[in-house]
N, C-alpha and C positions, 0 to 999 in steps of 0.2 A: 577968528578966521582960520588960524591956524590949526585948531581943536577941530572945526567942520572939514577941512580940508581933510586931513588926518583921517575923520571918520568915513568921510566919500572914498577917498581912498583904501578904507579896509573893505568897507561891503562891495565895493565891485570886484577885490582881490578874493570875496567868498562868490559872489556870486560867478564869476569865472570859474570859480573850484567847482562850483556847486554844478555849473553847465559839462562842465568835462565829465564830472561822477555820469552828469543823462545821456550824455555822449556813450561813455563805456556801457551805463547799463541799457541805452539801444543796441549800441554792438553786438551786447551780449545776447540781447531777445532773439537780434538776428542769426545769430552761428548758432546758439541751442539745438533748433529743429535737425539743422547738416551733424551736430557732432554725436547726436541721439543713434543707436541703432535700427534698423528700421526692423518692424513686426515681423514674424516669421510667422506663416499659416500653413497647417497642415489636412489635407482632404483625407476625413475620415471612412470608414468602409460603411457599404451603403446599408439602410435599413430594410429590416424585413419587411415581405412585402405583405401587402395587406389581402383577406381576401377577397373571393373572385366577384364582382359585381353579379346583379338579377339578370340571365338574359333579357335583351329586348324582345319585343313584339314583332312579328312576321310580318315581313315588309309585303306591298300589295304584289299582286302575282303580274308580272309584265306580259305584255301581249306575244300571241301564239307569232312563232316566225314564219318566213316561208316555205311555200309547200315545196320538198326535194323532191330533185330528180332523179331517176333511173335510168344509170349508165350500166348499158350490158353491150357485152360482146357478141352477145349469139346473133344468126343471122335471121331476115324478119321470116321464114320457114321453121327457125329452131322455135323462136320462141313463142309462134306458134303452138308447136308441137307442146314447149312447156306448158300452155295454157289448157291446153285439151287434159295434158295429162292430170293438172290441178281438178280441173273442172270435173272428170271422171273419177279422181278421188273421192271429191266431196260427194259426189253422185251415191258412187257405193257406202259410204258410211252413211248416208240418208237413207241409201235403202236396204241397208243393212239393219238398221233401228226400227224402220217400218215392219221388214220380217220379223224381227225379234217379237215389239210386239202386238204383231197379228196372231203366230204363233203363241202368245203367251195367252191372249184371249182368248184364242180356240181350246187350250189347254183346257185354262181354266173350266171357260163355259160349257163348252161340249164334250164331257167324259162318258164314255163307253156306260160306266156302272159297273166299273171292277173294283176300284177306290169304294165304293158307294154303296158297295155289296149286292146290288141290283143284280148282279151275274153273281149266280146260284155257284156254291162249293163244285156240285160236281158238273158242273160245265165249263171247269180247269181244269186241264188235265197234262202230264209231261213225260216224256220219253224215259225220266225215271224221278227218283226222288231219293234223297239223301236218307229221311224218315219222316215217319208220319208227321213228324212236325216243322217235316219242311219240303209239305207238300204243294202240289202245285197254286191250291187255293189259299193258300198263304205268300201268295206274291202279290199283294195287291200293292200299287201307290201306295207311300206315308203309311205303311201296316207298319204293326209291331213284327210279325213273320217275316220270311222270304221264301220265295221256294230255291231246293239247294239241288243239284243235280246229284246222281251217286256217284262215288268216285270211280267207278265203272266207266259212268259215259261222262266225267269230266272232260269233256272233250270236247271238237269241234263237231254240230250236228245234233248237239242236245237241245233238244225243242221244249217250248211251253205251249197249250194250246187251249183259245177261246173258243167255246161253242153259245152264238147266239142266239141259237134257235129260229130264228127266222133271220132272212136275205136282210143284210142293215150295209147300209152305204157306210165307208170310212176313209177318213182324209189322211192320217198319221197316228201313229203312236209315241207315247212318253216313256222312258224305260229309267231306273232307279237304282244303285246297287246293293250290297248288303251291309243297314246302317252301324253294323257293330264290328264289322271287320273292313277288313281292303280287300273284296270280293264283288268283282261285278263283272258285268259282260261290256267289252269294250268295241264288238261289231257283230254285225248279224244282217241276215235276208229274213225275208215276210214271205210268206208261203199262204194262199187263200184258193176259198172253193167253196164249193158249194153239197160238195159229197167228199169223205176220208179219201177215197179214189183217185179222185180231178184236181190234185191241188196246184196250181203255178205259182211262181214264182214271180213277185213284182220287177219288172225289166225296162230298161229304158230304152231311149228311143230306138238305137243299133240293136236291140233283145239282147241285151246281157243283163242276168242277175244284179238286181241292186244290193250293193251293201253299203248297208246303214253304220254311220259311225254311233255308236255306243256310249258309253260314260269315259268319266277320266277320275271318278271318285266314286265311293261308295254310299250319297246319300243326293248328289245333285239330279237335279232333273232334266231331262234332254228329250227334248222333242223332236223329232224326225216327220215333216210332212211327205208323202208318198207323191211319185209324180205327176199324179191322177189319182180320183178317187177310186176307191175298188167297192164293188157290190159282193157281198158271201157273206154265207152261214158261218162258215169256219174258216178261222184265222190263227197261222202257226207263225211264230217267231222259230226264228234256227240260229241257234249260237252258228257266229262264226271265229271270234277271238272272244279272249277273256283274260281276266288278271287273279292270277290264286287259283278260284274257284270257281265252276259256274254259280252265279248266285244272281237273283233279279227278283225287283219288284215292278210294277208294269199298270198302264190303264193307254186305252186306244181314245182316241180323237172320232169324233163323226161327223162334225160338221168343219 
């Protein structure tokens, strides 16, 4: 009995030991984590960026909004008046396009026969001529020629003149200037008749002298319709201005 006692008595004096040791080392599991430093984390600088994605696809078109309104100050007589003056704008450049071309088809279509050579060398004739090779039947439309005035009668008043032979009705003339220099006629009167004699002068309504504007270059083509047809055998162009030199190439309109 004494031996057992003895021996109960040592194992509960271990097993006590042995309970205090799990005591300390739960202690110890528990204060670890508190006596640990805690992690330090640092945010690093950011990365490059990637590139740029596919644009998307065009999104559907939204519906039209509403119709604005027109806030004006003018009074309802001003804006009137702006209407007219719109309205007359458009007017003239419509019929400005129509002139243009009527004008261009008459051109075209109905040429005298000076271009065309239909009107004979010496049934041109001029108040003078530079030389023989730039005489007056060397003024035709689109010729290689021109005819040149002399520096004599470089001046205002130097004529070129059609003889048709017979009475021929004419609406306008085309006038051209000299295509290898800056030499053209930039204004002039029509002078017609029927005899060297009797010649007038086309005149508008008041009778004053018409002057016809002329070129503004030396190869464009400028048609001048008359303000009424004129009937004559003989038809004189008379420089009234010019640039440089007298110099013209020419074909008349007859319808």
């Amino acid at each position: 009995m004494a031996l057992g006692l003895t021996s109960v008595v040592s194992f509960l004096v271990f097993v006590t030991s042995v309970q205090g040791q799990g005591e300390q080392i739960c202690l110890s599991l528990q204060r670890e984590p508190l006596e640990r430093p805690l992690p330090v984390t640092h945010q690093g600088p950011p990365g490059r960026r990637g590139p740029q994605g596919a644009t998307g696809r065009q999104g559907t078109r939204g519906n039209p909004g509403p119709p604005g309104q027109c806030v004006c100050d003018l009074s309802e007589v001003e804006q009137l008046r702006e209407r007219l003056n719109d309205v007359s704008s458009r007017y003239e450049n419509v019929e400005r396009i129509i002139r243009n071309l009527m004008e261009h088809n008459r051109a075209e279509l109905c040429p005298l026969g000076i271009k065309s050579k239909k009107v004979q060398d010496a049934d041109m004739t001029s108040s003078s001529l530079y030389s023989s090779t730039y005489a007056a039947h060397r003024g035709r439309l689109d010729g290689a020629g021109v005819w040149i005035a002399s520096n004599a009668d470089n001046k205002r008043g130097a004529w070129i003149q059609v003889d048709m032979k017979i009475t021929t009705t004419l609406t306008g003339v085309v006038t051209q200037g000299r295509g290898a220099h800056n030499h053209y006629v930039s204004g002039y009167k029509i002078l017609f008749g029927n005899s060297h004699d009797a010649l007038e002068f086309i005149q508008d309504d008041d009778r004053n002298d018409v002057i016809f504007e002329g070129n503004t270059d030396q190869n464009s083509h400028v048609l001048n319709l008359f303000p009424r047809p004129i009937t004559a055998r003989y038809v004189r162009l008379v420089v009234w201005d010019f640039i440089t030199h007298v110099a013209m190439r020419m074909e008349y309109v007859t319808c």
